[in-house]
C-alpha positions, 0 to 999 in steps of 0.5 A, a space after each residue: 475310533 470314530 470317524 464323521 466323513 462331511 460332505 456338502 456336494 450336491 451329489 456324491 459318488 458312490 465310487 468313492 463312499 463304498 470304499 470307506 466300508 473296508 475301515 470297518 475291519 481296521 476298527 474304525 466307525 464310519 458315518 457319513 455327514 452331508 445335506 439333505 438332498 434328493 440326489 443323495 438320498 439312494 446313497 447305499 452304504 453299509 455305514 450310518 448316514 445323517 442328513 441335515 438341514 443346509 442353507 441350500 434347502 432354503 435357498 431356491 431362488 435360481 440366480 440368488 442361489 447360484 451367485 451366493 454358492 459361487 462367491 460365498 460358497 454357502 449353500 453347503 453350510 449345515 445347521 446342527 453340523 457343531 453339535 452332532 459333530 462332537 460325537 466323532 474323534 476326527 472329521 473328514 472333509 475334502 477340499 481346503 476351500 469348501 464349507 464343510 472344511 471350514 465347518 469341520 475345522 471350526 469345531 476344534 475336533 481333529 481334522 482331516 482334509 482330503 485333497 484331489 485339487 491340483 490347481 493352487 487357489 482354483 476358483 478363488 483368482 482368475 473367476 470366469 465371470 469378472 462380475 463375480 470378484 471372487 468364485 469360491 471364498 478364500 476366507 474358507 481356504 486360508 482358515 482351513 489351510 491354518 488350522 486344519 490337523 492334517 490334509 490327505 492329498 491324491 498325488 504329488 500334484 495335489 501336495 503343491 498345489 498344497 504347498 503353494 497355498 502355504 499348508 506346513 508340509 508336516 502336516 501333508 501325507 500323500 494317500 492315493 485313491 483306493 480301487 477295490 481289487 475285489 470289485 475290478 478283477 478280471 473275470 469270465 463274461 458272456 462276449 458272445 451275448 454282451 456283442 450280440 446286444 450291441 451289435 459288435 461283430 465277434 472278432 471286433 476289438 473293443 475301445 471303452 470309454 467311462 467317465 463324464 461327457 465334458 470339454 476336460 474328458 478330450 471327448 472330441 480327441 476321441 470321437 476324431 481318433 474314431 473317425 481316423 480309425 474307421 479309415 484304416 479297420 473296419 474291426 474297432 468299436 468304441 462304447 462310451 459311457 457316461 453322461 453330462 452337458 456335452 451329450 447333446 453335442 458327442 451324439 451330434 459330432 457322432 451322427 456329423 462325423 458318420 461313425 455311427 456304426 462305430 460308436 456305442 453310447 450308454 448313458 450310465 451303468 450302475 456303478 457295481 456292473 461296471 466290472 463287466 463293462 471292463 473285462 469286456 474291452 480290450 484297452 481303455 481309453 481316457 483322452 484328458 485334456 487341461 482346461 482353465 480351471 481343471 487338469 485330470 486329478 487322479 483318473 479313477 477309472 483308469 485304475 478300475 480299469 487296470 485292475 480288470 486287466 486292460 491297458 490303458 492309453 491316455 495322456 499326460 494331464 493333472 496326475 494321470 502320469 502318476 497312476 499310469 507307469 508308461 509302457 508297463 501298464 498302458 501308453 500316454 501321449 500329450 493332451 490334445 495330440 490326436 495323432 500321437 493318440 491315434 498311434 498309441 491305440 493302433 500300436 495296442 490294437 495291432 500287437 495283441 502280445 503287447 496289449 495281454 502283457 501290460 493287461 496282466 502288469 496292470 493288474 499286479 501294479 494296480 494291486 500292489 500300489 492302489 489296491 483298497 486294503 494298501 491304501 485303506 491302512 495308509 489311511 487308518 495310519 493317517 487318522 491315527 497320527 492326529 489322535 
């Protein structure tokens, strides 16, 4: 069986790419299908990789370029897509309403269309800008929605927002986000230097924070949380990692709030040492909230990091309720409640019992119900049903 994974994002996560490499061992022949773009071109995967030409290479002109991507989508669209597509069995896209989806459906190869959307018609109604009628284009959507062979949504909430768009539910299978548990596991790190560089003091309890500086993150439910905390221990460190359009202004909030000594930020980790960074701290926290256009669609870093062994406290946002079983693994609390936040993390950090339990839970759960070999032949099963 061959199978083309199509992408058209401007950039394309590693985290997610790698995971493909275990259908190898299922007997399935993997190759990746996305456009030309310097971002992309250090992707390092074990599977081939082709590159074409896409109408975003052309198209230069700043505001042309952004008003035809955001309300026709267009950029992503590749020339040659039809002819080399014909080398595959099945096509893998993701996301009803992008041009890839479209493109892929459009060649009458089998297609399967995975799915981490959770907000029916998301940038198709409702645009920010009432200048731009339409952000995204709805005629990709219902083509797709139609004619597509089968979609492979994340999570339940993923499957309605399917459902309310009007996809058969015939032909829904829900298959969540694999993490490798070979990668995430718990392991015996260097504390000692890993503190000494980043001045953390030896008995300090660690709060860890991965993922992208953005409004939906709740980065200033965070920072406050930090701030409250300082209050009452001297003891707790937070190291955030990531980046993105709020740097600027988490860096100031850190300096204005005063919990410089607090607060480590890293800018980014290369994705395969991330395991370290978890096995280094003692809960992960991923405060989401729900905005306009985005609520949390998985939370992949809470499974990387229940799989390393830490118990996680976030909220219950988009499908994180989904990967975290409340009180088994971690703790959740409502988005934007920074108090009842700030009580979660206390009650883990003063309970050291309770957070080694749910950290040995998380492993086992994780596992069991998102390790990549479970979800990787759920997957192979997939592809199979459309053949």
């Amino acid at each position: 069986m061959k199978i083309a994974l199509v992408r058209e994002q401007e950039k394309i996560g590693i985290w997610e790419l790698s995971l493909y490499n275990h259908l190898e061992k299922h007997g399935v022949q993997t190759t990746l299908i996305f456009p030309k773009n310097k971002k992309n071109d250090s992707i390092k995967i074990s599977y081939p990789k082709k590159e074409l030409i896409s109408l975003g290479n052309f198209n230069k002109i700043p505001i042309l370029s952004t008003f035809l991507q955001y309300r026709y989508g267009l950029n992503g669209w590749m020339f040659g897509f039809n002819k080399i597509a014909k080398e595959y069995d099945i096509l893998s896209p993701v996301e009803i309403s992008s041009v890839a989806s479209y493109q892929s459906v459009k060649t009458g190869i089998p297609t399967v269309v995975k799915v981490w959307e959770n907000i029916p018609y998301n940038w198709v109604l409702f645009p920010y800008s009432e200048r731009i009628r339409k952000v995204g284009n709805p005629k990709y959507s219902n083509f797709v929605v139609k004619n597509a062979s089968l979609f492979l949504p994340i999570s339940e909430r993923s499957k309605d927002a399917l459902l309310i768009h009007g996809v058969d539910e015939n032909k829904i299978k829900i298959v969540p986000e694999p993490v490798d548990t070979d990668l995430f596991k718990p392991l015996k790190v260097d504390k000692s230097s890993f503190r000494k560089k980043h001045r953390i003091k030896e008995h300090d309890k660690i709060l860890l924070y991965v993922g992208r500086l953005s409004w939906e993150k709740g980065l200033n439910d965070l920072l406050f949380t930090m701030k409250s905390l300082s209050k009452v221990r001297d003891d707790v460190k937070l190291i955030m990692i990531g980046d993105g359009p709020l740097r600027n202004q988490v860096d100031e909030a850190i300096d204005v709030l005063g919990i410089k000594k607090y607060v480590v930020r890293i800018n980014g980790v290369d994705f395969f040492k991330l395991p370290e960074y978890y096995n280094q701290a003692d809960i992960f926290v991923l405060p989401s909230i729900p905005l306009i256009r985005i609520a949390e669609q998985f939370g992949k870093v809470l499974t990387e990091a229940m799989a390393c062994g830490v118990p996680v406290v976030s909220t219950y946002c988009g499908g994180i309720s989904e990967v975290v079983e409340h009180g088994k693994v971690g703790l959740l609390v409502p988005s934007a409640d920074r108090l009842r936040f700030r009580e979660a993390v206390l009650k883990l950090l003063d309970d050291e019992s309770l957070r080694e339990d749910m950290g040995k839970k998380a492993r086992e759960y994780t596992v069991n119900k998102f390790g990549v070999d479970v979800v990787i032949k759920k997957l192979v099963d997939a592809y199979k049903s459309v053949l």
